[in-house]
N, C-alpha and C positions, 0 to 999 in steps of 0.2 A: 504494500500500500504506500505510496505517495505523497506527502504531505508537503502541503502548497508552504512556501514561505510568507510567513505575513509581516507584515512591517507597521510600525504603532506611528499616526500623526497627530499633527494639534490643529484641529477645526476651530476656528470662530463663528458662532450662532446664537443667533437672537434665542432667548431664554424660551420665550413661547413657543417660539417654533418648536424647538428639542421638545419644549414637554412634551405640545402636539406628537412629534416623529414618538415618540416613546408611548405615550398611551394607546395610540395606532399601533405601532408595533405588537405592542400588549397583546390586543385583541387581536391579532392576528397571529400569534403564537410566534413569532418573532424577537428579535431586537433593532435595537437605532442600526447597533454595529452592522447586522447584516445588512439592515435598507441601504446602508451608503453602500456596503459592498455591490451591494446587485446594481446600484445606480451607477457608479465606476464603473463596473465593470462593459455594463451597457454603451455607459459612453465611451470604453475606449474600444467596445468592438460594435461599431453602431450594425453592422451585417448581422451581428447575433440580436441586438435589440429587433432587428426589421422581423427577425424571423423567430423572432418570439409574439410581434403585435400580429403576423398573417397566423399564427399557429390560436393565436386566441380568438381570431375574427374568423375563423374557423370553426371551431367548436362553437360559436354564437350564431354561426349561418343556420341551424334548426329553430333559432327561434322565432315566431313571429307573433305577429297581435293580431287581437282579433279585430280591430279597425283604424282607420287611417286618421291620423289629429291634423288640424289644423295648423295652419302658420302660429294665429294667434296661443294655440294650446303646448306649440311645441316652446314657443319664447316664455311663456306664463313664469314669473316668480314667483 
């Protein structure tokens, strides 16, 4: 088995945001540490990000509705 070298940095971030990334994280069975990892990692292989959002729009192509919204219902706040 393989073990990736990691290397430890110093982020600067707005205090809320962090909490936000951390409570999300939370609930998503997660950490901060991994969301930045998977977000690096994405950005430095934008080929693998592309072919992770067609692999998701993929599995979502079964779903449909059962009726069509409007202009005004699809902007609605």
């Amino acid at each position: 088995m393989t073990r990736k070298k990691l290397k430890n940095i110093t982020l600067s971030i707005d205090a809320n945001i962090l909490d936000q990334v951390r409570s999300r994280a939370r609930l998503e069975g997660t950490t901060a540490n991994e969301v930045v990892r998977r977000m690096m990692s994405q950005y430095a292989d934008p080929a693998s990000a592309r072919e992770a959002f067609r692999s998701t729009m993929m599995k979502l192509d079964d779903i449909h509705c059962e009726r069509t919204f409007s202009r005004d219902e699809l902007h609605e706040r």
